[in-house]
N, C-alpha and C positions, 0 to 999 in steps of 0.2 A: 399402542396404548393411548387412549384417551386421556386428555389430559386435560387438565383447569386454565383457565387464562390467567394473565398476571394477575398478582395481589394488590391490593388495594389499602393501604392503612397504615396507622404508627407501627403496627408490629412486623412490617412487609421486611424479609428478609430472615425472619426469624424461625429455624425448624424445630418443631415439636414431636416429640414420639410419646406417643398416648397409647397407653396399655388400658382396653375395656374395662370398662367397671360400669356400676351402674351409681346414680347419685352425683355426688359433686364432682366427682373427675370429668365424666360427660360433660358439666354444664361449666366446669373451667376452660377444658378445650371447646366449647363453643366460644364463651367469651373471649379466649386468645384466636381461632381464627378468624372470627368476625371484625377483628382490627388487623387482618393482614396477614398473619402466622400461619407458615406451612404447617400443617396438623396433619401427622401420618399416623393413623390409628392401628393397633394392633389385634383385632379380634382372632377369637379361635373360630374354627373348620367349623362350619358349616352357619357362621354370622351371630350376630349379638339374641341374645337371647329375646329382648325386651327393648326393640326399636324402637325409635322416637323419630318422627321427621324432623321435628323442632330441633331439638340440642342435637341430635347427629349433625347438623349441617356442617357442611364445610370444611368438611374431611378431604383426606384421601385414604382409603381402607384395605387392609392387605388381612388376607386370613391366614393365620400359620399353625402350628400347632410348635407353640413354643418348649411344651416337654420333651419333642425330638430334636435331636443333634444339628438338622437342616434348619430347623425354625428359630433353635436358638442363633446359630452361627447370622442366618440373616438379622435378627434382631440386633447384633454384637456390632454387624458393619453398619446400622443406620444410626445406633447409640454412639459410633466414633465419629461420624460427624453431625450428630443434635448438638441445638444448644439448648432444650430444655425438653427433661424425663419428666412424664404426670403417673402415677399408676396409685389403687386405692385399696389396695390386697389388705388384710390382714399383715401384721408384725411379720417377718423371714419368710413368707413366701416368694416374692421376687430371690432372696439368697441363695433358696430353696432352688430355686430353677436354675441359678450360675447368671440372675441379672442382676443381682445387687449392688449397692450406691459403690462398695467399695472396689468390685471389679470393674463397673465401666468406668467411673471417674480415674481410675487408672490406665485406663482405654483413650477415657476423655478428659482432659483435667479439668477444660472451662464448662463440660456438662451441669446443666443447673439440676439437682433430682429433687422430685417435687414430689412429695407423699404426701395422699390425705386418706385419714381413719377417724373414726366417731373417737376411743378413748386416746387416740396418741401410740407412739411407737416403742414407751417405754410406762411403766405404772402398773399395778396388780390386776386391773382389767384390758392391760393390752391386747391380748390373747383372748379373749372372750367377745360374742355375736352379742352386737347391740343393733337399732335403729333411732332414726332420729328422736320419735320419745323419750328413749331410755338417756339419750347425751344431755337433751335439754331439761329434762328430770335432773340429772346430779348437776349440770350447772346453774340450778337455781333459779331457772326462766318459767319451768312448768309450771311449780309453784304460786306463781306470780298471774297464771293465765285464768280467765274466768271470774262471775262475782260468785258463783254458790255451785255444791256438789262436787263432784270430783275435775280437777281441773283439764280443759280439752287442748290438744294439740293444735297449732292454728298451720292443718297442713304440713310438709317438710320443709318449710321455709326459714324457719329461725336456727334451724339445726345444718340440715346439709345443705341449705343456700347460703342463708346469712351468715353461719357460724365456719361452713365448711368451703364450698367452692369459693367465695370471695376471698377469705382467709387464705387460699390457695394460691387464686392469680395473686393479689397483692402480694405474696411472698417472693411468687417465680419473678415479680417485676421488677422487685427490691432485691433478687437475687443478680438478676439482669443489673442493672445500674449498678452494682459491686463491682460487678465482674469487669465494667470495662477500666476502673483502677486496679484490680489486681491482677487480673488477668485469669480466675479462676473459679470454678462452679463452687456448689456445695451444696448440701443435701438440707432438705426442708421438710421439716415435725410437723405438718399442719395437724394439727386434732379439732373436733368438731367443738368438744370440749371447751378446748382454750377460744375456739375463736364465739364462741356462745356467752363467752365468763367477762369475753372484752365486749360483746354487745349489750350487754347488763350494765355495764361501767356506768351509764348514767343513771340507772336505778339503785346500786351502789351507793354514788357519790349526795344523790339527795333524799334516799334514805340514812344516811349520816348527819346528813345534817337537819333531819327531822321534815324536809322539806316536801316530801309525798311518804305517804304513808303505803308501805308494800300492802298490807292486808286488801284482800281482795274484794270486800264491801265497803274499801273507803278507799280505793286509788284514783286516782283522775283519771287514770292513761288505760283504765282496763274494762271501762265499760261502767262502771261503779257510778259515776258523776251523773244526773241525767242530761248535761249539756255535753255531755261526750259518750254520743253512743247512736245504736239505730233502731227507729221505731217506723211500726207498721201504716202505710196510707191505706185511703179509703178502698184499693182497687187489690189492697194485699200485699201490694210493690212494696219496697222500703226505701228510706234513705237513711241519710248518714250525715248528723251534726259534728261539732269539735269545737265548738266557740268557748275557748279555757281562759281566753283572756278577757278581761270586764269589757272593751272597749267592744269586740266582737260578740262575747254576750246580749251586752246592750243592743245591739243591731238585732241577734235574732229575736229578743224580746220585742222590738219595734217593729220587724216583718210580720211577726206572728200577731201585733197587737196584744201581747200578754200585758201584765200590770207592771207598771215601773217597782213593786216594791221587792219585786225580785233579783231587782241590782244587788241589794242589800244585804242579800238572802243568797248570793250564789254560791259560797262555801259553809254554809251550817248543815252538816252533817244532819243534824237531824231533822231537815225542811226535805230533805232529798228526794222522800218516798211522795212527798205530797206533787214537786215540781214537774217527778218523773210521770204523773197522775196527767199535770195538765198536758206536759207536751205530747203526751201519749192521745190523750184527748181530741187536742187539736193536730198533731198529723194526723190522725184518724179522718177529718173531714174534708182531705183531698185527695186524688190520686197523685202519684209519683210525678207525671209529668205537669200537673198542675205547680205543683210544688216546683219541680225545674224552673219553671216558668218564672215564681216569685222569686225564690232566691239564688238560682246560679247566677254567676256573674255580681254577687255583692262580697261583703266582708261578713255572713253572716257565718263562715266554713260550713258551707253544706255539700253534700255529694248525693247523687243517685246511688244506690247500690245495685249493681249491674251486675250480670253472670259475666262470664268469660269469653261468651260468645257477643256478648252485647257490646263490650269496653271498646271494640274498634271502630266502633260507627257513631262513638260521639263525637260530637262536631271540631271538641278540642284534640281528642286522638286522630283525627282526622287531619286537621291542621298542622300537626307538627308531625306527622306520618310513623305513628309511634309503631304502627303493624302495616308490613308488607306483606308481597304475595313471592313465596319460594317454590317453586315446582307444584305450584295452584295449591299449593299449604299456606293457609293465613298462620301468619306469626309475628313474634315482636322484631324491631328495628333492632342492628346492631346498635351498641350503649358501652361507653357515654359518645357525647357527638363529639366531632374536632374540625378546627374549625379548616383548615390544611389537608389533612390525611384524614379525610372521612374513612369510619370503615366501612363493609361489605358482606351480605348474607348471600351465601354460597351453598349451590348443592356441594352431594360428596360424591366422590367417584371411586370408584374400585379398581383395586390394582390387581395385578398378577404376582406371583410370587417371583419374577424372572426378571421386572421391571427393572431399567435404571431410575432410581425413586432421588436420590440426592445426587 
């Protein structure tokens, strides 16, 4: 068998049994073995539906078919010595199969089981097909996205990243850190839901106290503001302001040469249409990297807006080496850094089903 070289990171020493799924389960078992963690994933016969070079990484991959007796039986001996389950099924299908939390942790007592689902494991929609729309729809985030017409997704990021795989590992970590006082795993409710409802908490908390206004043509943080948003240069490109505080305000009125009496003026609702006029105006008469040019590297919060392809070759990504190169696939650095146990972006390798694996 081919096999991976030592781990590398805070999580080194730590085995993971990862049941396929697609969504945030992938993208928590990347983040846990990109610091270290054995990650022995479990697809069915004949490989994942919907590969990803990126978040696959750094596996070790065994295909079974867990609905027969040989597939379960090997899943049973690798779950007796994990110390942490990830799987993203719908409510009672793992039970379904004879892998549920409450026969391996019987199996395993310090198993940490780590479930994640868009509505949660218990609730009138447990049992029912969502995606990440529909979770950040009822927790109040949709709502809140766009200034006019119907509100747009920004991607799956707020839902099955934000809300869900992180909401995950933070769990499995915090379940981790228990366990070495008690000596004991337990089973973990991630829902997309919940972890959506807690990234709202500051929209929440200062809309309470009248401090931003949620409405989607007067919010600071949604586009709404014209000093917080992006407009088109002379060449088509775009960039991206954020100057919310006077102090930074004042700056990009000073880079741009606008009029001072727009200090005055930067929260009246009703100047907004006029303000958003000039700055539209004046990006308008340079291209993008002109604009680099004048204000990166000030306080005026400016950004290029770049595609995907572009983010890894600016001179700051560059600098702190925020994308590597995995098997001649450009992708992101393992995250966050440390400063001791750095971690490490690893291919995956495949197993056999006959493998000594733990």
């Amino acid at each position: 068998m081919e096999d991976m070289p030592p781990r590398q990171g805070p999580l080194a020493g730590i085995k993971v049994l990862e049941f396929i799924g697609l969504g945030p389960a992938p993208h928590c078992a990347m983040l846990l073995a990109d610091l270290g963690a054995d990650v022995v994933r479990i697809e069915r016969l004949g490989g994942n539906g919907w590969p990803n070079p990126v978040q696959d990484r750094g596996r070790r991959i065994l295909q079974l078919d867990i609905r027969a007796d040989s597939g379960r039986t090997r899943c049973l001996e690798l779950a007796a010595k994990a110390d942490v389950l990830i799987e993203g099924y719908r409510p009672g299908v793992m039970e379904r199969l004879g892998l549920g939390p409450d026969i391996l942790r019987a199996l395993n007592p310090r198993l940490v089981y780590g479930r994640i689902t868009g509505w949660g494991q218990t609730g009138p929609l447990a049992q029912t097909a969502g995606h990440d729309i529909n979770y950040i729809a009822l927790a109040g985030a949709l709502a809140s996205m766009g200034t006019s017409g119907p509100p747009l997704p920004p991607l799956n990021l707020v839902g099955d990243y934000g809300g869900g795989s992180m909401l995950l590992a933070f769990g499995v970590l915090a379940a981790l850190i228990e366990r070495q006082s008690s000596g004991r795993g337990q089973v973990i409710d991630a829902a997309i839901i919940d972890g959506v409802s807690s990234l709202m908490s500051l929209f929440t908390g200062l809309a309470a106290t009248a401090s931003l206004s949620m409405e989607r043509d007067r919010n600071l943080l949604n586009g709404a503001a014209p000093y917080y948003r992006s407009y088109a240069c002379y060449d088509g490109r775009h960039i991206a302001v954020g100057a919310l505080e006077p102090k930074f305000f004042a700056e990009l009125l000073e880079k741009l040469g606008m009029d001072t009496r727009w200090l005055a003026l930067q929260n009246a609702h009703e100047n907004w249409p006029e303000l958003e006029a000039e700055f539209t105006r004046i990006f308008a008469m340079r291209t993008q990297a002109e604009w680099c040019t004048l204000l990166e590297s000030t306080d005026a919060c400016f950004a290029p807006v770049l595609t995907l392809s572009e983010a890894p070759h600016h001179p700051h990504m560059q600098a702190r080496k925020t994308y590597i190169q995995v098997d001649g696939q450009q992708q992101s650095a393992p995250v966050p850094r440390f400063s001791r146990t750095p971690g490490e972006a690893r291919s995956s390798v495949t197993l056999k089903p006959e493998d000594d694996i733990w």
